[in-house]
Backbone bond lengths (Angstrom), bond angles and torsions (degrees), N, CA, C in turn:
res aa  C-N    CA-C-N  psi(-1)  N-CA   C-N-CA  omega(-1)  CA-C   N-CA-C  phi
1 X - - - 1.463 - - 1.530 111.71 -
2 X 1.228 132.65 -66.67 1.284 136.96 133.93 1.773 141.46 -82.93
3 X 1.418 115.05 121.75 1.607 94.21 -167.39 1.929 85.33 -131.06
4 X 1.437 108.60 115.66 1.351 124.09 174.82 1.723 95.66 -83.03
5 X 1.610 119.15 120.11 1.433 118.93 164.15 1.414 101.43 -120.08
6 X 1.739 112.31 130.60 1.349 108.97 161.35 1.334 104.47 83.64
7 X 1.299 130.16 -44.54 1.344 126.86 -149.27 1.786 114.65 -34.03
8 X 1.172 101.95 138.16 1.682 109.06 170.52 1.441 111.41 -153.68
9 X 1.390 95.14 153.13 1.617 108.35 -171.51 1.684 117.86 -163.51
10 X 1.365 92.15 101.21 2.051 108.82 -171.98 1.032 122.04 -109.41
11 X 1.839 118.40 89.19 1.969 122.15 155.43 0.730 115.90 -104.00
12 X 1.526 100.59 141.79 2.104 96.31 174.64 1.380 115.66 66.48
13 X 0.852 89.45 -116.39 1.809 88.36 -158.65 1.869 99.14 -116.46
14 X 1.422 111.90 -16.00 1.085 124.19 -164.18 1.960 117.41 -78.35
15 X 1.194 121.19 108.15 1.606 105.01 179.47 1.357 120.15 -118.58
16 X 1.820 114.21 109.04 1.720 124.55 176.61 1.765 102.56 -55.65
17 X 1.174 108.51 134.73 1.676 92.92 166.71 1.302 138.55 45.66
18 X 1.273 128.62 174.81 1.628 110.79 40.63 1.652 94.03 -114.52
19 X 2.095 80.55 143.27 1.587 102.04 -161.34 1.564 77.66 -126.17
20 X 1.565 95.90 152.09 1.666 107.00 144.56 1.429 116.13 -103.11
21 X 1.216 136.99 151.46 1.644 135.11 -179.99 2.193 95.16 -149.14
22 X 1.108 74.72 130.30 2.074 92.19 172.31 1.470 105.15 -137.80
23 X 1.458 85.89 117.98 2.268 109.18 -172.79 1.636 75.81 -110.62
24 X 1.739 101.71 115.90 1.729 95.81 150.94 1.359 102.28 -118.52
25 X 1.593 102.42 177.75 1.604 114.79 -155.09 1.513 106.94 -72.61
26 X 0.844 127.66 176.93 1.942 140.93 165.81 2.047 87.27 94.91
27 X 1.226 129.28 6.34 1.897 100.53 -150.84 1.194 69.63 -135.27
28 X 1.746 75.65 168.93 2.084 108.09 -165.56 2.188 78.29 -128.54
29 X 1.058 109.52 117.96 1.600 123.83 167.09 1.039 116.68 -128.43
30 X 1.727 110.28 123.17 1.600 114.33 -172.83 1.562 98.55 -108.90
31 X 1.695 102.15 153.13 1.737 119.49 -175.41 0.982 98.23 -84.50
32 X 1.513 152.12 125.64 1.130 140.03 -173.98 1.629 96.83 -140.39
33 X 1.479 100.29 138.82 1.743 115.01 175.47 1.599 114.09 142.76
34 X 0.974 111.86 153.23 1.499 143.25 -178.76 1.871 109.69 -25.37
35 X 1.253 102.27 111.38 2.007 88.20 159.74 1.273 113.64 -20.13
36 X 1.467 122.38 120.99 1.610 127.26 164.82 1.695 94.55 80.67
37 X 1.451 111.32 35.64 1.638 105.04 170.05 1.983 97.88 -104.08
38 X 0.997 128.79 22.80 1.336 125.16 -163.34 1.457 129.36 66.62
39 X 1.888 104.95 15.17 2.121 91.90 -178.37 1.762 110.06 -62.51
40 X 1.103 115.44 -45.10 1.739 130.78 174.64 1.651 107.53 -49.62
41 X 0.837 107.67 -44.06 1.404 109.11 -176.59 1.948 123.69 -86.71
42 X 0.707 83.85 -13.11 1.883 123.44 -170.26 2.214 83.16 -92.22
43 X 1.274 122.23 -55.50 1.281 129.66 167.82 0.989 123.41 -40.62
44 X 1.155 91.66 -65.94 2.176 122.42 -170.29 1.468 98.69 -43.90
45 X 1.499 112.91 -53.55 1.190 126.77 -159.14 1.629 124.31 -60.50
46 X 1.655 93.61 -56.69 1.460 126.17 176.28 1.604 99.34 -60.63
47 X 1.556 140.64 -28.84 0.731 150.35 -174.18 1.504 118.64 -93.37
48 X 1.432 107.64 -27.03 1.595 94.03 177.08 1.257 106.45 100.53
49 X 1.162 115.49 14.07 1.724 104.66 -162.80 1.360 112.01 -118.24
50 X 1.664 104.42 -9.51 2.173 120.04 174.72 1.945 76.32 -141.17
51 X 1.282 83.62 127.17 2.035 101.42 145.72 1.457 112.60 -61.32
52 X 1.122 114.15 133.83 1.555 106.72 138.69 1.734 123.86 -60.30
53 X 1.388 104.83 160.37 1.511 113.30 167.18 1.128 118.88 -71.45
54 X 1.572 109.09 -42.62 1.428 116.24 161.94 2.067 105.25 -157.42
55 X 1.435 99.12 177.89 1.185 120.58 165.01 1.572 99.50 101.63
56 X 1.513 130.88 -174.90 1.430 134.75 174.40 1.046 119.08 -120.63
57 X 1.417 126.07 170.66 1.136 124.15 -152.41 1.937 88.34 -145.55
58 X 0.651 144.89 147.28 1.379 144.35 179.02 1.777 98.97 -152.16
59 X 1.552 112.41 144.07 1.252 125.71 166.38 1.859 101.78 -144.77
60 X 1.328 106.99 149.76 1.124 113.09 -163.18 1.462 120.92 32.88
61 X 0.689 145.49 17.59 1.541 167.28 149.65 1.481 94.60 101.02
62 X 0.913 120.59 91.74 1.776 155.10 -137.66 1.454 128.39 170.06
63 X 0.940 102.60 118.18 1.705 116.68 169.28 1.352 129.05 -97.50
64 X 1.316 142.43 130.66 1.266 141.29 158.32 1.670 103.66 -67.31
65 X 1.751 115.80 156.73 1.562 108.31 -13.63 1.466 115.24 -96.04
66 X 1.018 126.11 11.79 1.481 138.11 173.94 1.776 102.95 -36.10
67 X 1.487 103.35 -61.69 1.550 119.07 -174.53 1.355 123.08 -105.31
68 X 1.599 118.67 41.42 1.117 133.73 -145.72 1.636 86.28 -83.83
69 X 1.706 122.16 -68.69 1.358 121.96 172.73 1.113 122.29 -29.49
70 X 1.639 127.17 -66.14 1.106 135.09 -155.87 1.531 104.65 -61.22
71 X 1.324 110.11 -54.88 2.178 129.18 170.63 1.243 101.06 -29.40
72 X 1.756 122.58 -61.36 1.075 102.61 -143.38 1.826 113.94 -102.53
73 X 1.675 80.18 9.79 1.879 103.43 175.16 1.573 107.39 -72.50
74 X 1.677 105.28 -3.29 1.353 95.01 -161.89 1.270 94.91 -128.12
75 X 1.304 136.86 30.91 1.221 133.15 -170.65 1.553 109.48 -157.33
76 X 1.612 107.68 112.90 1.699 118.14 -174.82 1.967 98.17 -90.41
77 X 1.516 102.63 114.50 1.501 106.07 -175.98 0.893 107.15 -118.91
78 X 1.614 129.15 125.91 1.442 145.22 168.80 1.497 115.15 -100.41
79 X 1.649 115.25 95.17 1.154 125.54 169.22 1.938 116.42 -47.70
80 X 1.230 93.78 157.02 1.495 83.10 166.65 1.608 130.13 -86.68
81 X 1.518 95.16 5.04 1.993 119.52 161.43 1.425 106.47 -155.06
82 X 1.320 102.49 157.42 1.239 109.83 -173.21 2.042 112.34 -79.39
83 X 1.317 101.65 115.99 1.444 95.88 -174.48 1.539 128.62 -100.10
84 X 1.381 95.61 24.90 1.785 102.55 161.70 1.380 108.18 -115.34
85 X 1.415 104.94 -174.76 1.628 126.59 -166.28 1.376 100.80 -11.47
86 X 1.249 147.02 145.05 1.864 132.84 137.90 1.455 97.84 -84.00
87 X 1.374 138.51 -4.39 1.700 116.62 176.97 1.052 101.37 -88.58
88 X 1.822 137.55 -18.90 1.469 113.39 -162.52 1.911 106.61 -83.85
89 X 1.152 86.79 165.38 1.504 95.80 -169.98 1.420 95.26 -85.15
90 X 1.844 107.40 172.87 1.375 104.19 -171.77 1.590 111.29 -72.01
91 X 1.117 118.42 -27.66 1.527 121.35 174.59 1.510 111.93 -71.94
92 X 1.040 141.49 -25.26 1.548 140.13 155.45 1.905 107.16 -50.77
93 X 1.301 99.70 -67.54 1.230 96.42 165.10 1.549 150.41 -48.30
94 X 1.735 104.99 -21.16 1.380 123.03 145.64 1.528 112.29 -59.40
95 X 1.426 103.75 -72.35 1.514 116.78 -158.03 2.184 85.21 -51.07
96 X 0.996 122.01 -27.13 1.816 102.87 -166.31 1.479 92.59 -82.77
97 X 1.230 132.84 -57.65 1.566 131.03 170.97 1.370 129.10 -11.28
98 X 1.749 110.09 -60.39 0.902 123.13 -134.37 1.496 88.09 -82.66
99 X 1.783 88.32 -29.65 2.249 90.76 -154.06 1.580 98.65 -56.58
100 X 1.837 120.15 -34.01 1.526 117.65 -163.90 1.536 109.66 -71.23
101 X 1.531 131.31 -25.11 1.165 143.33 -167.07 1.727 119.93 -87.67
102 X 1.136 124.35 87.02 1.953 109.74 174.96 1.763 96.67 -53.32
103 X 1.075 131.53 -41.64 1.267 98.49 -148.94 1.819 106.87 -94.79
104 X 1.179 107.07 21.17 1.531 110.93 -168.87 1.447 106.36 -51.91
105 X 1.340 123.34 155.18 1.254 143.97 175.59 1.575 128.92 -116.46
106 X 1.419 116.58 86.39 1.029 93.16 -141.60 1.853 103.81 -102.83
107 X 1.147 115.39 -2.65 1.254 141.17 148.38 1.754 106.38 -57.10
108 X 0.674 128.87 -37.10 1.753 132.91 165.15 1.787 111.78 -60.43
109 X 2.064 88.75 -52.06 1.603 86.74 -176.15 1.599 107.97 -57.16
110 X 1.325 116.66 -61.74 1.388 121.89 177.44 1.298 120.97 -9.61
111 X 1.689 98.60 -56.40 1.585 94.90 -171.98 0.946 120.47 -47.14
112 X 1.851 103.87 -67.03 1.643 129.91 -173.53 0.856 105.18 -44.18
113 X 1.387 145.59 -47.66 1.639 136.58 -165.87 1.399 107.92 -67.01
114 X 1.673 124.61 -24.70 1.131 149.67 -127.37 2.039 76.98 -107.92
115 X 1.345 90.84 -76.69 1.639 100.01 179.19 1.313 129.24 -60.65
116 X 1.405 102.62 -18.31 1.897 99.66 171.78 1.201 104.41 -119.23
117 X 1.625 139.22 33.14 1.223 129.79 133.06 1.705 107.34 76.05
118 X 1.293 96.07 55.64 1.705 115.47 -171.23 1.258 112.70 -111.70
119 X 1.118 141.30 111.55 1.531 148.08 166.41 1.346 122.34 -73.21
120 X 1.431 114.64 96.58 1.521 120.82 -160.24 2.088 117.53 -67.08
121 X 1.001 74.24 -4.12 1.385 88.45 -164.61 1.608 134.33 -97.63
122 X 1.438 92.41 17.67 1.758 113.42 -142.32 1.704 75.70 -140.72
123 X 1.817 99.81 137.28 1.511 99.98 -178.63 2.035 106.27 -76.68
124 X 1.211 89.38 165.86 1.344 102.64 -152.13 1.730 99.50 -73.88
125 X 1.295 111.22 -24.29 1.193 121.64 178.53 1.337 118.33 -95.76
126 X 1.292 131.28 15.23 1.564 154.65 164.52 1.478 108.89 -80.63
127 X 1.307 102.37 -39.05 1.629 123.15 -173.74 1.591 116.88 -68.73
128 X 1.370 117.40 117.22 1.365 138.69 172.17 1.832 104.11 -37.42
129 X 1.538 104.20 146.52 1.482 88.05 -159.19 1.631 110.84 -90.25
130 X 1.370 106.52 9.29 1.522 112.46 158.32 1.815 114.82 -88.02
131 X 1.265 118.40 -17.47 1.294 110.87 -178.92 1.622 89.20 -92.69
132 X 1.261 136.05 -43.45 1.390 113.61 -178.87 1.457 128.28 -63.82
133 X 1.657 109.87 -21.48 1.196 119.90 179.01 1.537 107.48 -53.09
134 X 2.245 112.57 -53.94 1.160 120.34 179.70 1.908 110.99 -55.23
135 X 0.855 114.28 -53.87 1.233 136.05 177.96 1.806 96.85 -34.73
136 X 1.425 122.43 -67.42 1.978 124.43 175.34 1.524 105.23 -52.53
137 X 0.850 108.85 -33.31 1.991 121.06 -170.55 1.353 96.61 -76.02
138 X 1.145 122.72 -49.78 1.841 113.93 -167.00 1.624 90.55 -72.39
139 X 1.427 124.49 -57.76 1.330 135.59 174.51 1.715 106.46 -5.57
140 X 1.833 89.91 -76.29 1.387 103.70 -157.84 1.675 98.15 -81.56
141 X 0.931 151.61 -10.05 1.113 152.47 -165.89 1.866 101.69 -81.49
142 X 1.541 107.08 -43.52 0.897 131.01 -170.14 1.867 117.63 -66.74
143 X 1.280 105.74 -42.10 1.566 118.18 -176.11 2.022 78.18 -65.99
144 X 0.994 164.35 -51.35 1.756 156.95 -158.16 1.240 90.72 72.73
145 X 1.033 127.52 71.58 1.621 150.45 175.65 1.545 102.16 -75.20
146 X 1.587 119.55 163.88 1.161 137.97 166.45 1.295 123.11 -84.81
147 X 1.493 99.40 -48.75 1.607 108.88 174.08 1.624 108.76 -139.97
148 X 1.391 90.50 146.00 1.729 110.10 -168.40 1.548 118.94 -93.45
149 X 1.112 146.00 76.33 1.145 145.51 158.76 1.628 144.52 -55.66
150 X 1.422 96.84 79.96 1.488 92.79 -178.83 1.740 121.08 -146.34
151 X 1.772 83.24 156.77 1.274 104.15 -144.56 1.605 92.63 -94.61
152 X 1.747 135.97 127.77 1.025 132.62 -148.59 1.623 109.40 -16.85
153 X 1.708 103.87 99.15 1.470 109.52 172.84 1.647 98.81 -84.78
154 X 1.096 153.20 28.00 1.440 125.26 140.39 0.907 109.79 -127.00
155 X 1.450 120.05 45.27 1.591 99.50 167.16 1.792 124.83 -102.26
156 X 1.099 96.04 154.50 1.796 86.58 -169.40 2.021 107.06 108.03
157 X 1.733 102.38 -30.99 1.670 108.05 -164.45 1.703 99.06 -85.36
158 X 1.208 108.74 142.69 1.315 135.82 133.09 1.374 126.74 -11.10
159 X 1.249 148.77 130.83 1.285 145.85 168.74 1.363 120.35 -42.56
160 X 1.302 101.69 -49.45 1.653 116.16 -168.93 1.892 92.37 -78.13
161 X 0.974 120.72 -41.30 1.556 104.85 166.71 1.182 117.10 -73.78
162 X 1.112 122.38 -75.18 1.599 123.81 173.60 1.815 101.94 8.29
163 X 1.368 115.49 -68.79 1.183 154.21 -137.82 2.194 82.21 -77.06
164 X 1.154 118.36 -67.38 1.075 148.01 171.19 1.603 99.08 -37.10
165 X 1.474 129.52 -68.06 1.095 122.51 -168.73 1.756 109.39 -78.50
166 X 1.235 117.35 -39.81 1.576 110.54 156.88 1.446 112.10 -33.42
167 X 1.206 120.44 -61.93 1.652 104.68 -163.35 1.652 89.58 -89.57
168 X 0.899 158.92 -53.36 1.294 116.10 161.18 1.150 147.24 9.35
169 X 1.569 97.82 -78.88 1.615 112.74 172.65 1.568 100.61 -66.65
170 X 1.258 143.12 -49.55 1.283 133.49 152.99 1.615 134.10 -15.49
171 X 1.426 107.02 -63.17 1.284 105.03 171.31 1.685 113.76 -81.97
172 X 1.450 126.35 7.32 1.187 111.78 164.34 1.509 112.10 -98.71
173 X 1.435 105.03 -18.94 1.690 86.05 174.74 1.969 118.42 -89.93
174 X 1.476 98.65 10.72 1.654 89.83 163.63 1.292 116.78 -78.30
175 X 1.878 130.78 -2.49 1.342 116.31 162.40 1.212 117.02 -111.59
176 X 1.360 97.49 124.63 1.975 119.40 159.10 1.328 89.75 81.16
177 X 1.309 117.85 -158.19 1.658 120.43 -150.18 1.522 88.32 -123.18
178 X 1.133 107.56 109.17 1.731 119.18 -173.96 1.658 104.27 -141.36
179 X 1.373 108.67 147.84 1.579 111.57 -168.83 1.475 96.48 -135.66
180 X 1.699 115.22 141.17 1.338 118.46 -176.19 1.426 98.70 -127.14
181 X 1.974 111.84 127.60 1.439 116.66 -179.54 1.320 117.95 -110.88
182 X 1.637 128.65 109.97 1.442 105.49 -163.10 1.483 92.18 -136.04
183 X 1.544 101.55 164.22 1.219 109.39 -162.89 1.733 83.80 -117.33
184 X 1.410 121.45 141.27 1.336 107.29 158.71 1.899 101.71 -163.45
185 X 1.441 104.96 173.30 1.535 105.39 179.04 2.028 113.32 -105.00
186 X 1.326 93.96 -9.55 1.390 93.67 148.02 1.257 148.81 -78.96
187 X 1.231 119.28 107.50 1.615 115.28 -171.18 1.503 124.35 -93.83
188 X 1.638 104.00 -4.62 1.708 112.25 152.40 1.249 113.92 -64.99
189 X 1.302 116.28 -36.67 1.740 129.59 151.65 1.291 94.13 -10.53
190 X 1.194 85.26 -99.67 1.686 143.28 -159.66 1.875 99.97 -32.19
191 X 1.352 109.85 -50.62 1.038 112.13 -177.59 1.826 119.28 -86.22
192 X 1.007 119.67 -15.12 1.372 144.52 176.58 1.883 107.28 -71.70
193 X 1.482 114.38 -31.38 1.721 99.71 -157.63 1.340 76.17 -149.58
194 X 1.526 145.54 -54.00 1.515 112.75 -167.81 1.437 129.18 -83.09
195 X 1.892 105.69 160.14 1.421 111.50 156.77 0.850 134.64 -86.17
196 X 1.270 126.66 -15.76 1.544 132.19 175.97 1.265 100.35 -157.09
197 X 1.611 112.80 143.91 1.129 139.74 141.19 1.287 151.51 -59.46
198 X 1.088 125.99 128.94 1.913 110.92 175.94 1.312 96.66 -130.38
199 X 1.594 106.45 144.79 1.113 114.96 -150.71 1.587 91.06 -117.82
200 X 1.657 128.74 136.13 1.325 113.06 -177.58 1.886 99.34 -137.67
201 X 1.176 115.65 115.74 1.666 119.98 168.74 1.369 112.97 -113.01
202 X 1.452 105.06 128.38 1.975 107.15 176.43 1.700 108.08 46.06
203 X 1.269 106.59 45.10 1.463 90.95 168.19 1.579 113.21 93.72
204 X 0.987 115.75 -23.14 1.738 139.26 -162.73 1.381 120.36 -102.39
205 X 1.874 116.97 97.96 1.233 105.19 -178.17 1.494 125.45 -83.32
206 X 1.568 119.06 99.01 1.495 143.35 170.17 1.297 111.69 -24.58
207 X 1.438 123.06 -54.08 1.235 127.49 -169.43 1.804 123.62 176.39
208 X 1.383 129.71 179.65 1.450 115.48 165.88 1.654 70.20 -142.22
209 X 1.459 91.55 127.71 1.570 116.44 159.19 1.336 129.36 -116.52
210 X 1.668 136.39 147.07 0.949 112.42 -172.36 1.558 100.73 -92.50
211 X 1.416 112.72 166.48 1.562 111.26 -165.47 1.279 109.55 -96.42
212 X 1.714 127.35 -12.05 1.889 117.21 162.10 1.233 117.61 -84.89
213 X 2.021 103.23 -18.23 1.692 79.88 165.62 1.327 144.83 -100.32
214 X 1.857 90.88 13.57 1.535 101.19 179.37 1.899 115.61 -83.91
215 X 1.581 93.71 -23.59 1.803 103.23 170.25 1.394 90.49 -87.67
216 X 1.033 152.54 -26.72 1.167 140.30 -163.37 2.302 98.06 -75.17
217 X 0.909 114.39 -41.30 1.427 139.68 -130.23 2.221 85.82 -109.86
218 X 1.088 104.28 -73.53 1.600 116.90 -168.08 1.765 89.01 -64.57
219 X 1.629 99.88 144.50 1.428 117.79 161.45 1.608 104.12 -146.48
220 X 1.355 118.36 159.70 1.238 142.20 123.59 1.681 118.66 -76.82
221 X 1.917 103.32 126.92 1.483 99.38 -172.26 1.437 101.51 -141.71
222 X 1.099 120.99 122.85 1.545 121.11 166.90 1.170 128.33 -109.51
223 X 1.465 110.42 136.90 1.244 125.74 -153.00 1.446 113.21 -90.01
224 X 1.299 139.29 164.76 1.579 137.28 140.54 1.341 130.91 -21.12
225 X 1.144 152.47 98.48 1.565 151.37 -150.55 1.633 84.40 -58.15
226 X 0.836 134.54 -79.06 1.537 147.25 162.52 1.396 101.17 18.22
227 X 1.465 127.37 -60.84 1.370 143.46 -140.61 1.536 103.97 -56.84
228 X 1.522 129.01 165.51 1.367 104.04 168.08 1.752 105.32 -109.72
229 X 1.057 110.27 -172.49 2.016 123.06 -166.89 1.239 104.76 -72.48
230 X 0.934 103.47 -31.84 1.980 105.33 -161.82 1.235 100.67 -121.38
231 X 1.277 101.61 76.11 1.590 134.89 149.69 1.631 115.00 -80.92
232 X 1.407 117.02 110.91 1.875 109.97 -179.36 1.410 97.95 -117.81
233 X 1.058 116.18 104.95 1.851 119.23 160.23 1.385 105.61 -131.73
234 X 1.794 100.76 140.54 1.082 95.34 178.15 1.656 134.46 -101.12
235 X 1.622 96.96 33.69 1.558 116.40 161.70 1.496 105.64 -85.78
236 X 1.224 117.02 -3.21 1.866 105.30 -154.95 1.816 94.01 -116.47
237 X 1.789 90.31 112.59 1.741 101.35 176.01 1.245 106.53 -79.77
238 X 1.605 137.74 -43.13 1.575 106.32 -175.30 1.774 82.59 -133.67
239 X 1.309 111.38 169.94 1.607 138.25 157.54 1.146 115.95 -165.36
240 X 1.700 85.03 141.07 1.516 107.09 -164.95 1.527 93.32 -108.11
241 X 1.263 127.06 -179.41 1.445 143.83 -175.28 1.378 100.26 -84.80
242 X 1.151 116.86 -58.78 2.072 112.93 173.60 1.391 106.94 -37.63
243 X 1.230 156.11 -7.32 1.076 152.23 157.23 1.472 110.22 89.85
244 X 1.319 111.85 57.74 1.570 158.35 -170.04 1.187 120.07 -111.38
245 X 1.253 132.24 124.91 1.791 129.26 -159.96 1.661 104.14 -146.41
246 X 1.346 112.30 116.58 1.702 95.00 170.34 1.449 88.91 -121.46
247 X 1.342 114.50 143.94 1.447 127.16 -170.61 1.915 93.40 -136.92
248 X 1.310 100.10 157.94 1.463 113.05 169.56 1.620 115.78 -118.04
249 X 1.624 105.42 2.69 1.468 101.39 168.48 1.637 98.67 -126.73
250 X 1.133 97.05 92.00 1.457 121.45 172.93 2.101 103.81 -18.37
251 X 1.802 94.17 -93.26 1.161 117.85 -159.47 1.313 100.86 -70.54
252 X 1.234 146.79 -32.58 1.568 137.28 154.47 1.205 117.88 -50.68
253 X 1.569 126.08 -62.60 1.343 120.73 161.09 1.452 128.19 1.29
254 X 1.785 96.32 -61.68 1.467 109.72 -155.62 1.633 89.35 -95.36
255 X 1.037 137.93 -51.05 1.376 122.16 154.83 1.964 126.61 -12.50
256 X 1.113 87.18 -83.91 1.029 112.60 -178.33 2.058 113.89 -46.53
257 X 1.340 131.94 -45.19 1.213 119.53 126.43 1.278 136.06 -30.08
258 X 1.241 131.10 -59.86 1.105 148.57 178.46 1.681 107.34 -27.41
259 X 1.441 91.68 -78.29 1.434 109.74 -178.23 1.209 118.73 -61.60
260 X 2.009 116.93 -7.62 1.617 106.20 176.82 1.316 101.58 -102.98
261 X 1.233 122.56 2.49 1.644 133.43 162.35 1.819 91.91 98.29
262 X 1.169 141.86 49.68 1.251 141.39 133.07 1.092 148.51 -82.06
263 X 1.461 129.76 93.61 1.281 134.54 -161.33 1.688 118.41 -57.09
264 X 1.251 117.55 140.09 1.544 125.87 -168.69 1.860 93.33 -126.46
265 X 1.525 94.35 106.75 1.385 136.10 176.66 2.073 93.39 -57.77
266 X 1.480 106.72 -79.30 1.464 115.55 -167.15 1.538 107.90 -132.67
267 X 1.178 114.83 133.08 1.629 108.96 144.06 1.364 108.69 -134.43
268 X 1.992 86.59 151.00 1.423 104.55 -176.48 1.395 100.99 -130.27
269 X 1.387 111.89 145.16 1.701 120.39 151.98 1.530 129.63 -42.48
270 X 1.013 121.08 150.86 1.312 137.60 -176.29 1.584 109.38 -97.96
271 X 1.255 113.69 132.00 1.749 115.15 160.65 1.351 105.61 -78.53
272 X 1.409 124.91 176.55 1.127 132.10 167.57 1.399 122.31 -70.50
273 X 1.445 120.41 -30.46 1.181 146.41 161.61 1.071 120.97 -34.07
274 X 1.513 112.47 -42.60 1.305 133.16 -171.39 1.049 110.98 -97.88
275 X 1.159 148.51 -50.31 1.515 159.71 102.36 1.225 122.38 41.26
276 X 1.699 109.13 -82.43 1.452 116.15 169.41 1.254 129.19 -46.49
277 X 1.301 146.39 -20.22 1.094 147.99 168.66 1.667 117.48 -71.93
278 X 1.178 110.13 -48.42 1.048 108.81 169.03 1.052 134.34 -79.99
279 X 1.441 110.99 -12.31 1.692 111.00 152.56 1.050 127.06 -70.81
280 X 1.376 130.53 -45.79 1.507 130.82 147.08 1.273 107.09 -1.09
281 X 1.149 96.46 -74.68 1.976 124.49 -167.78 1.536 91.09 -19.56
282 X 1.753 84.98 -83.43 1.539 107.95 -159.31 0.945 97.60 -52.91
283 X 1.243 147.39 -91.06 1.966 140.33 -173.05 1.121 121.71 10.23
């Protein structure tokens, strides 16, 4: 669906890549990393909106700018602000949408506006930046897009929405082979709706991981007070002297003790939260 080759991109002081990244269809993949890790720019790109310096960019097995229309007929994108008019009202902003899109739905829009409690009539830039956020989401939801682009879509929302736009995006990817790419700083997010991860530091793509086998894979493990310090395995990412173990290969880990005759007090799972940092690390 998307296949990033090579891509690179150098201002200032700042350097994208060069990364390769491959989004295939059926998956929900979140951008995950640090302010100034490249998710915005990683956007810009996929969007058409910064060149690369070099490398290609292909969507639907498509190139800009040859297939610039057709690409972006197929793709519902939620900025992280709204970047047209702030005077037009929200119904101006339909009526301009709709004309660029064949497959718009506009019996869909209805609803959503209907269900997230949107006042069409009120300029779009009047709107609180959680009601405008809902407001891009019904938008893009609405064109019945291929692929979903968005740039932290809950931020600014409410719990009880939050909650609302997840299954949303949920019940739109049970039809046909559709892929949703979001960038966000929540990793209850993160852990709640995606399959894979991409991991982005300083510009630098770390990795694409899948996200059950990194909870599947990461533990916290504590050992026997008994145990001694100078423990060396090379499943075990950090140890502390309290006799404390975080490993990223779970079931070897515990093996691998086992067989040197060290007793394992507790293990617990890892959040993602917890996780990300130390992947960084390791990278």
């Amino acid at each position: 669906m998307i296949i990033l080759q090579d891509i690179y991109k150098k201002w200032n002081s700042f350097t994208f890549g060069p990364m390769d990244i491959d989004i295939q269809p059926g998956l929900i993949y979140a951008v995950v990393g640090s302010n100034g890790s490249g998710k915005t720019t990683l956007f810009n790109l996929i969007m058409n909106l910064i060149k690369p310096d070099d490398g290609e960019i292909q969507l639907f097995n498509q190139t800009y700018p040859d297939h610039e229309v057709h690409i972006k007929q197929k793709i519902g994108y939620v900025p992280y602000s709204f970047l047209g008019n702030p005077t037009w009202t929200v119904n101006q902003v339909v009526q301009f949408t709709s004309h660029w899109y064949p497959t718009w739905n506009q019996t869909l829009c209805d609803s959503l506006f209907e269900q997230m409690g949107i006042n069409r009539n009120i300029a779009i830039g009047k709107l609180s930046s959680g009601t405008q956020k809902k407001c891009l989401l019904s938008l893009a939801l609405s064109i019945e897009p291929s692929l979903l682009l968005l740039d932290e879509p809950t931020n600014g929302l409410d719990f009880t929405t939050k909650q609302l736009v997840i299954e949303k995006c949920n019940q739109w990817m049970e039809t046909g082979e559709r892929s949703i790419l979001l960038a966000t700083h929540d990793l209850h997010e993160v852990q709640k709706v995606a399959d894979y991860l991409i991991l982005l530091d300083q510009g630098q793509h770390l990795g694409t991981f899948e996200k059950d086998q990194l909870l599947q894979d990461w533990a916290h493990i504590w050992l026997d007070p008994s145990t001694e310090s100078d423990i060396e395995l090379e499943t075990i990412t950090y140890h502390s002297d309290t006799k404390y173990i975080i490993t990223h290969q779970r079931e070897k880990a515990v093996k691998q003790l086992q067989s040197a005759g060290i007793q394992i007090r507790k293990i617990k799972s890892m959040s993602l939260e917890e996780i990300i940092p130390y992947l960084v690390q390791q990278q």
